[in-house]
C-alpha positions as CSV (number, residue, x, y, z in Angstrom):
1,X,-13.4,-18.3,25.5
2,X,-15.1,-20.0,22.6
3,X,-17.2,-17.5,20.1
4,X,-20.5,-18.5,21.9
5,X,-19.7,-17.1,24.9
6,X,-19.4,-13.6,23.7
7,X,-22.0,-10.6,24.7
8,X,-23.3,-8.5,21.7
9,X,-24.1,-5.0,21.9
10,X,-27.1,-4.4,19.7
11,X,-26.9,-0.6,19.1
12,X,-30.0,1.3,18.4
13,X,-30.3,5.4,17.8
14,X,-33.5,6.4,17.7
15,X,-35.4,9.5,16.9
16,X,-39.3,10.2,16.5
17,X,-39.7,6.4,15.9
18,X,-42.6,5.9,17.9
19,X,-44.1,3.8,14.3
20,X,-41.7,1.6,14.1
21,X,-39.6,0.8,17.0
22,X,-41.6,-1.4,18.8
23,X,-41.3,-4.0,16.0
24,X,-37.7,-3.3,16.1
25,X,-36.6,-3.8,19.4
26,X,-39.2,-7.0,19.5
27,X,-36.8,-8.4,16.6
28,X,-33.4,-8.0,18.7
29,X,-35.3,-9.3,21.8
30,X,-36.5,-12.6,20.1
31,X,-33.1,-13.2,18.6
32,X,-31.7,-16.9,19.5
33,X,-28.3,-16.0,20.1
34,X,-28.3,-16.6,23.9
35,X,-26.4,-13.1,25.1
36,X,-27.4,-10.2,23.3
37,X,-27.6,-6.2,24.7
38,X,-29.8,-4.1,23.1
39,X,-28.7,-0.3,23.6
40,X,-31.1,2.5,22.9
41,X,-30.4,5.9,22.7
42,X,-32.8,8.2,21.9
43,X,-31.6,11.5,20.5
44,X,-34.2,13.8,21.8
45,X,-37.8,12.4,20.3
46,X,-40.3,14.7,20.9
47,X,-43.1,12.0,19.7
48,X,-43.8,8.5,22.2
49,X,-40.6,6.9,21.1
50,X,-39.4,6.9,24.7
51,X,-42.2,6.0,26.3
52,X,-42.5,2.7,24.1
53,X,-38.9,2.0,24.7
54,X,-39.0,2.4,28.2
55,X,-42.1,-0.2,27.9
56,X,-39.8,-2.8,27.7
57,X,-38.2,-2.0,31.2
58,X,-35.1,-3.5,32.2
59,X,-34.5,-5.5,28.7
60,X,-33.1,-2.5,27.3
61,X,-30.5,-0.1,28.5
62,X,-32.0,3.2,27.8
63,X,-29.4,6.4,27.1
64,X,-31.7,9.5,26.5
65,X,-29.9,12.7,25.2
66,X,-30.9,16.2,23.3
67,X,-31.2,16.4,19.5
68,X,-27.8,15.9,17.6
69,X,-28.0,13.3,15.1
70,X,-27.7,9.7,14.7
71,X,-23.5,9.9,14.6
72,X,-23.4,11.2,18.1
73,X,-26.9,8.9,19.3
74,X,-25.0,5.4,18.0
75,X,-21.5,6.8,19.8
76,X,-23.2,7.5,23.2
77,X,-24.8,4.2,22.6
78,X,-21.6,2.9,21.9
79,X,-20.0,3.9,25.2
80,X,-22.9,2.6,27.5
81,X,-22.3,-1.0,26.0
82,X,-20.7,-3.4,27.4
83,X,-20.2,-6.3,24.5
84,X,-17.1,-7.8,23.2
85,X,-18.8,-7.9,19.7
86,X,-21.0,-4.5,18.1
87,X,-23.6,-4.8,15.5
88,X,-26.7,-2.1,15.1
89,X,-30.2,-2.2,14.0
90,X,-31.9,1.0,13.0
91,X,-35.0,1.9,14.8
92,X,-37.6,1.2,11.6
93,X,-35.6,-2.0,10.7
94,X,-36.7,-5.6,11.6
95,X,-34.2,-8.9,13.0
96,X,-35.0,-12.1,11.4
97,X,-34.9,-14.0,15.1
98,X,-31.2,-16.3,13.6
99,X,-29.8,-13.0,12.5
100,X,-27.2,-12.2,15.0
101,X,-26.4,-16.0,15.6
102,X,-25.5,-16.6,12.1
103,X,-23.5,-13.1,12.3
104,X,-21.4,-14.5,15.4
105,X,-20.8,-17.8,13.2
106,X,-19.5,-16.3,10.4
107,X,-17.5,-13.8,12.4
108,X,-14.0,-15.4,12.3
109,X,-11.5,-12.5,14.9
110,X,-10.6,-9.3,15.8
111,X,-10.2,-8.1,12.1
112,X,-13.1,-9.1,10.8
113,X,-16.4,-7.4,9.6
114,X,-19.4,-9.7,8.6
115,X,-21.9,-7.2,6.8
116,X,-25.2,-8.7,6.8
117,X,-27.5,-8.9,3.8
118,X,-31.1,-8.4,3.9
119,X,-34.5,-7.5,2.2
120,X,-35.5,-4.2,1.4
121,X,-38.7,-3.0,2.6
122,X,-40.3,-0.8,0.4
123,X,-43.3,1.8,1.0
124,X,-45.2,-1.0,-0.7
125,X,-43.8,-4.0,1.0
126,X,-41.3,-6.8,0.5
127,X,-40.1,-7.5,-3.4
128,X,-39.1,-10.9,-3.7
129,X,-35.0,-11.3,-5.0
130,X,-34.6,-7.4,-4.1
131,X,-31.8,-7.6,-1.5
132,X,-29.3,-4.6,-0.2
133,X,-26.3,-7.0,-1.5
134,X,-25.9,-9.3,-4.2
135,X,-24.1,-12.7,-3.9
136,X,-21.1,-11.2,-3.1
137,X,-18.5,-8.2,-2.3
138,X,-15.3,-6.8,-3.2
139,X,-12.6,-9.4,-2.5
140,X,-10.5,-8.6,0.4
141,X,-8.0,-7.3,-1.6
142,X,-9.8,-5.0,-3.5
143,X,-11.6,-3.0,-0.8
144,X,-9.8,0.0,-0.5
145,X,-10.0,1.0,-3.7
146,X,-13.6,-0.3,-3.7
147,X,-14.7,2.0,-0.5
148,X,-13.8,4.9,-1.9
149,X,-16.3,4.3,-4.8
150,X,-19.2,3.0,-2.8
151,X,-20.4,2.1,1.1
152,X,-20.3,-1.9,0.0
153,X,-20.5,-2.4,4.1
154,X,-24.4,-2.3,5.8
155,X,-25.3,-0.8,9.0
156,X,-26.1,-4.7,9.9
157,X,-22.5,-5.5,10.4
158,X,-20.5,-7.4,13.5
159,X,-17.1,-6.4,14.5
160,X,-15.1,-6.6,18.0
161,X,-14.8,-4.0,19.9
162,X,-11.2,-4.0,19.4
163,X,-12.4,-1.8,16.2
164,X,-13.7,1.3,17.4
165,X,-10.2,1.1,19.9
166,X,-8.3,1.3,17.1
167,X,-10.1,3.6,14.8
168,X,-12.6,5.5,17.2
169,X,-16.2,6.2,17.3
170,X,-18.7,8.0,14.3
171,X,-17.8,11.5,13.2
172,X,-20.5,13.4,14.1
173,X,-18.9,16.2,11.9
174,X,-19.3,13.9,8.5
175,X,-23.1,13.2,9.1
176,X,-24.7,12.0,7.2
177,X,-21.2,9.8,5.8
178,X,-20.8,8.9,8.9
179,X,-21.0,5.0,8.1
180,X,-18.7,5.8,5.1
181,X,-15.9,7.3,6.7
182,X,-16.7,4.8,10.0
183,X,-16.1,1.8,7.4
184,X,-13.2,3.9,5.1
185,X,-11.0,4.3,8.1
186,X,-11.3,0.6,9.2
187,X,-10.4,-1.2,5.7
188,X,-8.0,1.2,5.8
189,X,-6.6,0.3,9.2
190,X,-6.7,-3.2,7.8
191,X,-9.9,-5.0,9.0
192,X,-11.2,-6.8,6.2
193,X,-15.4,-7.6,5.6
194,X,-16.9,-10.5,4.1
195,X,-20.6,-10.8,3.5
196,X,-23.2,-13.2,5.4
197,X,-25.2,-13.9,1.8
198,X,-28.7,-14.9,3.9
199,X,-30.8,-11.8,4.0
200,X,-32.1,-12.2,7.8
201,X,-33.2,-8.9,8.0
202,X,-35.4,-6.4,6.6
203,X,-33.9,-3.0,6.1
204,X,-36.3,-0.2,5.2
205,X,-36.1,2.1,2.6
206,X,-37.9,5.7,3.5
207,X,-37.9,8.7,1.3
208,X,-37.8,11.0,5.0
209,X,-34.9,9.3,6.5
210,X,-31.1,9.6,5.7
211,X,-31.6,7.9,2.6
212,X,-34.1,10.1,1.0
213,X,-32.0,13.1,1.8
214,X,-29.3,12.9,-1.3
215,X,-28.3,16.3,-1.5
216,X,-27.2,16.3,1.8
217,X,-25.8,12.7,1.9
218,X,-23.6,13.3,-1.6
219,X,-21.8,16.8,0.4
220,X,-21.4,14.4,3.1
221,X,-19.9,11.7,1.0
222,X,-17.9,14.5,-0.7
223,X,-16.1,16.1,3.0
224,X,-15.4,12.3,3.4
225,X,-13.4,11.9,0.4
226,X,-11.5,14.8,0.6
227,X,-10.4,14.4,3.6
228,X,-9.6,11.0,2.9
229,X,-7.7,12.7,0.2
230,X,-5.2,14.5,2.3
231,X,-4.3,10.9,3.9
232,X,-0.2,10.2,3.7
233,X,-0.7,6.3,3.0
234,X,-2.9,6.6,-0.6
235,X,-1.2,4.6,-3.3
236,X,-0.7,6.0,-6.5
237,X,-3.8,4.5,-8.0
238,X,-6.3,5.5,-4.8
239,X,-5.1,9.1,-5.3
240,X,-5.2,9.5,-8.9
241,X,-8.9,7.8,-8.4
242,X,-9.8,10.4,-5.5
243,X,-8.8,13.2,-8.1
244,X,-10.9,12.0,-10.8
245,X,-14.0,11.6,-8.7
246,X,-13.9,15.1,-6.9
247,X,-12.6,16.9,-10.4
248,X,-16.8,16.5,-11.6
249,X,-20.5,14.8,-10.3
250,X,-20.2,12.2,-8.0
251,X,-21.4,8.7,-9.7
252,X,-24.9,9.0,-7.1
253,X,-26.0,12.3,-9.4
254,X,-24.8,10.8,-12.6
255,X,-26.8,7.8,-11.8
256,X,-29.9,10.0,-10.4
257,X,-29.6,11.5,-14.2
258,X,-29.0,9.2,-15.8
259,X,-32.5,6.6,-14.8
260,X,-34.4,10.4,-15.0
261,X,-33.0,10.4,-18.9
262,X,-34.3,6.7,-19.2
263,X,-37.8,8.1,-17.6
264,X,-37.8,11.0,-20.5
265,X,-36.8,8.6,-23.2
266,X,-33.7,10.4,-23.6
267,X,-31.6,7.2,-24.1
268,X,-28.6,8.6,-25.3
269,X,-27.9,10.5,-22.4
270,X,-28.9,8.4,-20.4
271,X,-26.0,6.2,-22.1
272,X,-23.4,9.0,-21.5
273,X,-24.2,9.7,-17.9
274,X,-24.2,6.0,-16.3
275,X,-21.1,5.8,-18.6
276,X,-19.5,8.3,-16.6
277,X,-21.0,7.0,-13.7
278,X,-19.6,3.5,-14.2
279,X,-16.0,4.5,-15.4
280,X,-16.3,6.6,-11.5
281,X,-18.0,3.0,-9.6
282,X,-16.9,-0.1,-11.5
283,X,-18.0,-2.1,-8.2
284,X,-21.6,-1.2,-9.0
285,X,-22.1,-4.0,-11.1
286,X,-26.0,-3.0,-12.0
287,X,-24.8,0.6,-12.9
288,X,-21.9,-1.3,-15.0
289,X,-24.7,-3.3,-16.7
290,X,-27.0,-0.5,-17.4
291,X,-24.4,1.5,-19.2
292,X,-23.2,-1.4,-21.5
293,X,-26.8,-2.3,-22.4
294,X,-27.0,1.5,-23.4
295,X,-24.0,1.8,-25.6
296,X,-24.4,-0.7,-27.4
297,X,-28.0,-0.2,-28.4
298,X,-29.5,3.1,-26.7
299,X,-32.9,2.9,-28.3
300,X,-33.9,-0.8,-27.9
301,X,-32.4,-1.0,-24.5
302,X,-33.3,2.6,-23.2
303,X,-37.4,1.5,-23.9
304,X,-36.0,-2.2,-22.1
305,X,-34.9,-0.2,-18.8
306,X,-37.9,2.3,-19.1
307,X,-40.7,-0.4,-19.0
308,X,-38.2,-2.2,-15.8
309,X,-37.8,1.3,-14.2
310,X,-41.9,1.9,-14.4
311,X,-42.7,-1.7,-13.0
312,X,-40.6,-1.4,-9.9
313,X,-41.7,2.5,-8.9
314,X,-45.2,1.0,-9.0
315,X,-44.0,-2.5,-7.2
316,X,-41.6,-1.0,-4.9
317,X,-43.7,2.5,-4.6
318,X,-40.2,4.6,-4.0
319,X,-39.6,7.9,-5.5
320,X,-37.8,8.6,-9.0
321,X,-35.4,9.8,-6.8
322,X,-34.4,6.4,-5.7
323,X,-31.2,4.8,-7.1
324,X,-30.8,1.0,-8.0
């Protein structure tokens, strides 16, 4: 069977989407890849998300259930699917129509992820150079230890099926981690991801979603890691690293801080707390940056990051509570 012939399962959990997932499930149905299933499940919308979705009739395969959360939406999604390959697109996110092609071509067997890049789209639009990924990810030999600093691995990924066999479906316990501990247990079971570098995608960035919710998501992150924690096959170096980073702040608060002490013109701090924040998430290379600007000359490069940090809030229009 040559890599052509394979079905994907485009997975899709929705929930009071009715604004945006028209456009979204237009973009999986104009893709160019010639056999691709989109599966929707809607996790109880009380708003016209399921009658727009079941616009599309027989197109879509349609899974409605009560109110849970996204984790158990994407797994009953998951079990109506019928593809040898997975990949998902979020209900307010938006399929470049070669995206999923160019995912199968670059997907090369059964342990292999291919995380896809793409464009953020900001409350005010698309900034030109401002991806989700740089040019490149942790080398395959360096992702454990680099998982357990940071989700490096995008919703928009393709894997076999053969994955969620071995490792199982989302947690619906660790939501909203889910995706974390979804990707943590499969580097860790040995599938290794490489990056498609062609943002074909845009990927939304909303202060009312998952990603504006950072308490909640930095607990999450935390039950993750200390569960991960209590796993018998750590090496030395994972464990001593797992220690250091639940001993204090997790790098996202210190980072959250740290640009609010660059906002204040405290530049000193700000210096202390991405350093922290680095030393915990070396494979943040912009964090990495920030903090060597910053000790090695707070004031001049504190007012440097300032101006940057006031350009792209009024660019991008995101929050101060949004972390680059």
């Amino acid at each position: 069977m040559t890599m052509m012939a394979l079905r994907v399962s485009v997975i899709m959990p929705a929930y009071q989407s009715e604004s945006t997932i028209g456009a979204s499930i237009s973009s999986v149905l104009w893709q160019t890849y010639d056999d691709v299933e989109l599966v929707v499940a809607d996790d109880g919308s009380t708003d016209g998300t399921r009658d727009i979705v079941k616009g599309f009739g027989d197109r879509v395969r349609f899974v409605e259930r009560p109110h849970t959360g996204a984790a158990a939406a994407r797994n009953a999604a998951i079990s109506e699917s019928t593809g040898q390959l997975l990949t998902f697109c979020d209900s307010d996110d938006v399929l470049f129509p070669n995206h999923i092609k160019t995912l199968v071509d670059a997907h090369a067997g059964n342990r292999d992820i291919v995380t896809a890049n793409a464009l953020w789209m900001y409350p005010n639009g698309i900034v030109p150079g401002r991806t989700v990924h740089g040019r490149r990810i942790p080398a395959p030999e360096d992702q454990r230890m680099a998982i357990l600093q940071r989700n490096f691995v995008s919703p928009m990924s393709i894997f076999s099926r053969a994955l969620i066999e071995e490792v199982g479906v989302f947690s619906e316990e660790l939501e909203p981690a889910e995706d974390l501990a979804f990707w943590l247990e499969a580097i860790f079971a040995g599938y290794r991801v490489r990056l498609q570098p062609r943002p074909l995608a845009l990927y939304r960035w909303s202060t009312s979603g998952v990603s504006g919710r950072r308490e909640e998501v930095d607990a999450a992150v935390a039950r993750v890691l200390e569960q991960t924690a209590r796993r018998p096959d750590l090496t030395d170096e994972e464990r001593r690293y797992l220690d250091r980073r639940l001993a204090g702040d997790p790098p996202s608060v210190l980072v959250r801080r740290g640009d609010a002490a660059i906002r204040s013109g405290s530049y000193r701090e700000a210096a202390r707390l991405l350093g922290r924040a680095a030393r915990l998430m070396p494979v943040e290379r912009p964090i990495v940056w920030k903090a060597r600007l910053l000790s090695v000359a707070p004031g001049l490069s504190g007012r440097l990051l300032r101006a940057r940090q006031r350009r792209l809030d009024r660019t991008e229009g995101v929050d101060q509570s949004f972390v680059r």
